[in-house]
N, C-alpha and C positions, 0 to 999 in steps of 0.2 A: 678443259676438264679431262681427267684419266680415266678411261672408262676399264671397270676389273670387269671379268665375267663373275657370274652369281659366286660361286664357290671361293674364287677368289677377294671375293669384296667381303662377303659374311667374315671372312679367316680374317680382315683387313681389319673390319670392324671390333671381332673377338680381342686380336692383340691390343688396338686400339682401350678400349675399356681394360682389362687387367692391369695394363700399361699407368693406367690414370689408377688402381685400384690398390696396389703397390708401388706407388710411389709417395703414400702417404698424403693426398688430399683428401680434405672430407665435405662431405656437404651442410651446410649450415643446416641445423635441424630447427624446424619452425616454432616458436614460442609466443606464450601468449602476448608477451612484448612487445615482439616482432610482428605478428598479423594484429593485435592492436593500432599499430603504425599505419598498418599498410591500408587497413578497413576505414581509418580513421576520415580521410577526405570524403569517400562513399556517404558513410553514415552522417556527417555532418547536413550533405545536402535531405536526405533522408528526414536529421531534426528539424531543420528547418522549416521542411514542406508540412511535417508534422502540427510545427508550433503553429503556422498560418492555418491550418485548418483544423482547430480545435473540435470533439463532437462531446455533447453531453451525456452521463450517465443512460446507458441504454439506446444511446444513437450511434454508436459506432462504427456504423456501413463503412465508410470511407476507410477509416483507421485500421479497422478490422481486417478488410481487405489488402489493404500494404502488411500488414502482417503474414497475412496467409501466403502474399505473394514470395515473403523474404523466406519463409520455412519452405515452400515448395523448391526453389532455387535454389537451396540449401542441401536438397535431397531428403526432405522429413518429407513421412506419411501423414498430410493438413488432413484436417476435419474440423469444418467452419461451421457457424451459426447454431454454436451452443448456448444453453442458458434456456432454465424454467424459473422462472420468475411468479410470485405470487401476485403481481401486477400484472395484470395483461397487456396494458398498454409498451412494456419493455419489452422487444424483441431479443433472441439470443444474439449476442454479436461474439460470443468467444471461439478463440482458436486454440486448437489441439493439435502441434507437431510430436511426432514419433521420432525420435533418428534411433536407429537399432547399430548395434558393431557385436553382434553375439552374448553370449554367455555370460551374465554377471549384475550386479548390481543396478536397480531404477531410481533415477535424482528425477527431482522434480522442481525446474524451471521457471517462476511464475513474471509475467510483466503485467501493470495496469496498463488502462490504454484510455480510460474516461479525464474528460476534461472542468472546468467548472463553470460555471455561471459568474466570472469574473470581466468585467473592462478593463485590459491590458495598459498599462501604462508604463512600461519600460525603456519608451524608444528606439526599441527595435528597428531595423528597418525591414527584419521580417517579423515585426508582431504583429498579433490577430486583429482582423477587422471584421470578424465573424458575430454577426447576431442569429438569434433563430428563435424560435416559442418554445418553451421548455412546457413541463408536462401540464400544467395549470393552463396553458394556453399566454402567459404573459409574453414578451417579447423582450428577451436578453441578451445581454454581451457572453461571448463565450471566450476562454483563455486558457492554456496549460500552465495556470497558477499553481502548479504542483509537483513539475517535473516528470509527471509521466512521458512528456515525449521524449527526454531524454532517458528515459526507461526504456522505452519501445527502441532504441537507436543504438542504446546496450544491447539490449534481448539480441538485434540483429546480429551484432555483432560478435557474440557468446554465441551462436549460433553457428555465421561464418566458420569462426576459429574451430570450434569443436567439430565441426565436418571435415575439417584439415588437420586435428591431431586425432583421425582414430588410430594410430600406431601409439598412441598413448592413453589408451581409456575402452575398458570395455562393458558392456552393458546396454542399456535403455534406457536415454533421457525422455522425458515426457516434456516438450515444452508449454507453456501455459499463457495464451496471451490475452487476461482476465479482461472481462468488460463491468463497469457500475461498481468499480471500488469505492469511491467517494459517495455514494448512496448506500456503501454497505450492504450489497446484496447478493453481486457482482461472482464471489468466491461458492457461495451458497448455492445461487444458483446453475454453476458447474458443477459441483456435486448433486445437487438433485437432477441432472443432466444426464448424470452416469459417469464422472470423472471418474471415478475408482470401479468403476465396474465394467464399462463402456472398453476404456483404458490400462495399462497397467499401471496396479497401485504401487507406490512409491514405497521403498526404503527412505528414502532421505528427500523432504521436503525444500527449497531455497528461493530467496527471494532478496528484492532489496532496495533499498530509497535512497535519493538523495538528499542531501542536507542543508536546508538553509543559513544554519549556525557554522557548518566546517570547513577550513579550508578545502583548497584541491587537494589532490596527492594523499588526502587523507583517509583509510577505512575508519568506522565507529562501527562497534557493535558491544551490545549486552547480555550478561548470564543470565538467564533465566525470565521472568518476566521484564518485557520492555515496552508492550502497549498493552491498555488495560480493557476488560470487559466496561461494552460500551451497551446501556439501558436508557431506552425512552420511555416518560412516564408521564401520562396524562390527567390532572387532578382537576374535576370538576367542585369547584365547593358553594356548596348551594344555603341561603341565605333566605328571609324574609322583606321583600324590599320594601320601598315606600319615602316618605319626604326626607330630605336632607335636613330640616329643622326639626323633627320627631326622632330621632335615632331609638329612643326608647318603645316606641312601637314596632321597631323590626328588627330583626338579628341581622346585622351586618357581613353580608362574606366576603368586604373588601377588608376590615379590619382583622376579619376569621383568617382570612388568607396571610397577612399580615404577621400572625402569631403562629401561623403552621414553619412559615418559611425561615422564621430565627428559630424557631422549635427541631425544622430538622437537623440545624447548623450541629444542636446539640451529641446529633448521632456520631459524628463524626469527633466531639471534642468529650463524651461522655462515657458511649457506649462502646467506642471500639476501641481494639489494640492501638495504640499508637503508633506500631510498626508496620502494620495494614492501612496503606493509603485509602483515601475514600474522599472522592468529591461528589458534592450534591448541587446543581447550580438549576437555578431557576432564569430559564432564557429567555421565558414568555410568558406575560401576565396580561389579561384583558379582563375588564369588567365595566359596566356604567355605560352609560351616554351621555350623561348632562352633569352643571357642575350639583344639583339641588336633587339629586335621587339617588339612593340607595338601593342598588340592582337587587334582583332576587339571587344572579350567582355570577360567580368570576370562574374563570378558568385558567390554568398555569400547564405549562410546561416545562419537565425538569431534563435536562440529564444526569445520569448517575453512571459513574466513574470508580471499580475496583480491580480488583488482580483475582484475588483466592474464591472462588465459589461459595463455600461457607461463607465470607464476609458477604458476596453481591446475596445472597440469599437474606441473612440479616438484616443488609441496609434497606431492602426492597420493603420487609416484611416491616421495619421500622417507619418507615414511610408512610405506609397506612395506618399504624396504629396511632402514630401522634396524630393524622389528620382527623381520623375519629374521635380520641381522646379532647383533641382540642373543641371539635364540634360539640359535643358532649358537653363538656366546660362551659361553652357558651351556649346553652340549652336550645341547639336547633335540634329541631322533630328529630327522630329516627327516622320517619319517611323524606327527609331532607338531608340525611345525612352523606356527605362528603364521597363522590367516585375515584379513586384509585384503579387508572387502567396502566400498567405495565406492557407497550407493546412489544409480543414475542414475535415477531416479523422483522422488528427492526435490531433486535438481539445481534452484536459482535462479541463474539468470545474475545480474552485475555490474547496476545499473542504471548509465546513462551519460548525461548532460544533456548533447546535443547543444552545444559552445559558441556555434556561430554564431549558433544559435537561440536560446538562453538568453541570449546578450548583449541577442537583438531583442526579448525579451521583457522583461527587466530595466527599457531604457532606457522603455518602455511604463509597466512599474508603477511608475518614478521619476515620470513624467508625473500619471500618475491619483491617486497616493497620495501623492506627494510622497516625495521622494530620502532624507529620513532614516527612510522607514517601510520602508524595501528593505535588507534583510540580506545579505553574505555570508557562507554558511555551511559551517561544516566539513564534509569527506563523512563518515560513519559506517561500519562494518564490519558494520551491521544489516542484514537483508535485504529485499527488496521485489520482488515478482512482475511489478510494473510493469514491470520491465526486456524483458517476454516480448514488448509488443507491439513495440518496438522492431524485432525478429529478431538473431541471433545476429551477426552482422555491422553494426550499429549504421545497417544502413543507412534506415528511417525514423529522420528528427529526431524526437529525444524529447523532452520536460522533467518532469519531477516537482518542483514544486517544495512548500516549508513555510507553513502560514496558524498565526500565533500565535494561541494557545488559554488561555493563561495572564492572569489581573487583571497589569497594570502593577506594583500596588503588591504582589503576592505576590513577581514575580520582585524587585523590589529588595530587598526584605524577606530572602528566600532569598541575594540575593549576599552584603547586610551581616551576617548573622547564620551563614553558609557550611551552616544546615538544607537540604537537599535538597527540590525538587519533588518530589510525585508522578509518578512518569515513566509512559510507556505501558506499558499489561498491570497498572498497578497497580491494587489493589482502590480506591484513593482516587483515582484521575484523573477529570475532567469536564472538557473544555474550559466557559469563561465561552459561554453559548449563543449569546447575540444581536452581539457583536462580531468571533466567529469566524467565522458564519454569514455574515454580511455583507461580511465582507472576502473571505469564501471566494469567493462570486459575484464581487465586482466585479474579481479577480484572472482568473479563469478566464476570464468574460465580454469583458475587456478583452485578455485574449491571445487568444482566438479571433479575436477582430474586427479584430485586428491582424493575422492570417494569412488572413484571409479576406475582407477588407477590400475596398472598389470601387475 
């Protein structure tokens, strides 16, 4: 080995660098491509350990905490065991990363991280074998029938990357690693937390699913509304009971019920625009105990499925009127007359994909992925909590959009043969890991960078 003295080693090293600096090499500059590749094996084991340890809505200690751990190592400012919840029994499990690079625009990053009350049947040989008591105290299977782990294994990864391209993005990401999405609460109760106040409030909200219908390699996303305002609605319909061979001495409110429930159908095929979606399903019906008696009351549970506010107000209000009107018709008392509860606790707004925003981001993922791997996609009448960070008035731009989860050759297989996918919530869904994974990052990654860009 040659040994220089100091002054001559530093002059060694000087020529050395210019040398390399002028001579026209360069260094490959990182892309989200590129650290998608690289992150790719990491996070794979990551979903994995994820998928085997499912937790349910508001149990998320375990999950919660790998989150907090991947944002801390990331260099974000974590703030862990968020969430006020109207339930007591749900503890906060949400995480709040910070990453700051100066001066300029705040995105806001959101992952679910809740699992479901599903019996995996995929054949995984890392599927769940996780039971536990869910909040009733019953004793159930748990599973990430929904792809949130592969969420959480994006988040990281979007994460990763975007702490190694601050030479490309400046501003304040908010990251969001939401808890009790699937209970619909989850987003709500971040907000009453203090997300926006606590935190800094966002310019631009983002977020994003994967898809049980799309191929891999595939983005979907929607203009403007793509999930719809979701309402639970409790209808007590009360009745005069008595013999099953006498029907004429009591009012019936298994038949009442009966004529409410093609009565609302009507709202939908009478009363509203055509153009304005609107479902009305009745999920639960109980009434009676025997085959020989006519109960004094049944009770129903519906959900109610709209986009536009005007409309959900409408449908809501029609709801109760026909159940009255019909009670009425069939001359039960007034003091017996029919309860209509709307619960506003379990209220999900509309999500709304910002257009202006969604077009800026579209033309983005035509660029990085190329124009035929970008979807337009139908909205659905499903619900999603995402919609919360937005605020009720749409005024942060939102986007949610879809990362396909699906083998190529399944979905063609399912078109030509008209067998159905395993859809989301099924015991048999799995997104394909490492294709989803990867597109998930380089979608997210590549929208950020586009709003928050030098």
């Amino acid at each position: 080995m040659t040994v220089y003295k100091d002054g001559m080693k530093i002059r060694s090293l000087l020529i050395l660098l210019l040398s390399i600096l002028t001579s026209g090499f360069t260094f490959a500059q990182q892309t989200p491509q590129s650290l998608a590749d690289a992150e790719l094996p990491s996070l794979l084991t990551i979903y994995k350990d994820i998928h085997s340890h499912p937790e349910l809505s508001g149990h998320e200690e375990r999950t919660s905490a790998i989150v907090a751990k991947e944002l801390r190592a990331a260099g974000c400012e974590v703030t862990d065991h968020l969430g006020k919840y109207p339930r007591p029994e749900f503890k906060g499990y949400g995480v709040v990363g910070l990453m700051k690079n100066g001066a300029g625009p705040t995105v806001l990053v959101r992952t679910d991280m809740d699992a479901l009350p599903v019996e995996e049947q995929t054949g995984l040989p890392y599927a769940s074998a996780v039971t536990t008591k869910n909040d009733k105290g019953d004793e159930v299977h748990v599973m990430h029938a929904c792809g949130h782990d592969a969420h959480m294994s994006i988040f990281v990864g979007v994460v990763r990357s975007l702490a190694k391209l601050k030479d490309q993005w400046r501003g304040t990401i908010v990251f969001v690693g939401q808890p009790a999405e699937e209970a619909l609460g989850g987003a709500r109760a971040l907000l009453n937390d203090g997300l926006y106040t606590r935190f800094p409030k966002p310019d631009f909200a983002l977020g994003f699913h994967d898809n049980a219908q799309m191929q891999t390699g595939h983005i979907g996303v929607t203009e403007g509304y793509t999930y719809a305002n979701v309402d639970s609605v409790d209808v007590t319909v009360r009745g005069v009971g008595g013999h099953g061979a006498y029907p004429h001495k009591t009012k019936d409110p298994i038949v009442l019920s009966a004529e409410m429930i093609n009565a609302w159908q009507t709202i939908a095929s009478r009363e509203n625009n055509p153009i304005d979606p609107i479902v009305i399903t009745v999920g639960s019906i109980h009434g009676g105990t025997k085959h020989n008696i006519i109960p004094d009351e049944v009770k129903m549970q519906l959900t109610v499925r709209t986009y536009k506010a005007d409309v959900r107000d409408h449908v809501l209000a029609a709801i109760d009127r026909i159940a009255q009107g019909c009670a009425a018709a069939a001359g039960i008392p007034a003091d017996r007359a029919p309860i209509v509860n709307v619960l506003k606790d379990e209220f999900t707004p509309a999500t709304y994909n910002n257009p202006e925003l969604t077009k800026r981001l579209v033309a983005v993922w035509k660029k990085s992925l190329g124009a035929d791997n970008v979807e337009a996609t139908d909205p659905t009448m499903g619900g999603e909590d995402f919609s919360e960070y937005s605020l009720p008035d749409h005024s942060i731009p939102a986007c949610d959009f879809h990362i396909g989860a699906v083998d190529p050759a399944k979905v063609a297989e399912s078109k030509k043969t008209g067998v159905p996918l395993p859809s989301l919530h099924s015991s048999k869904f799995a997104p394909v890991p490492e294709p989803t994974i990867r597109l998930g990052i380089i979608g997210m990654t590549t929208a950020v960078l586009e709003l928050m860009k030098k």
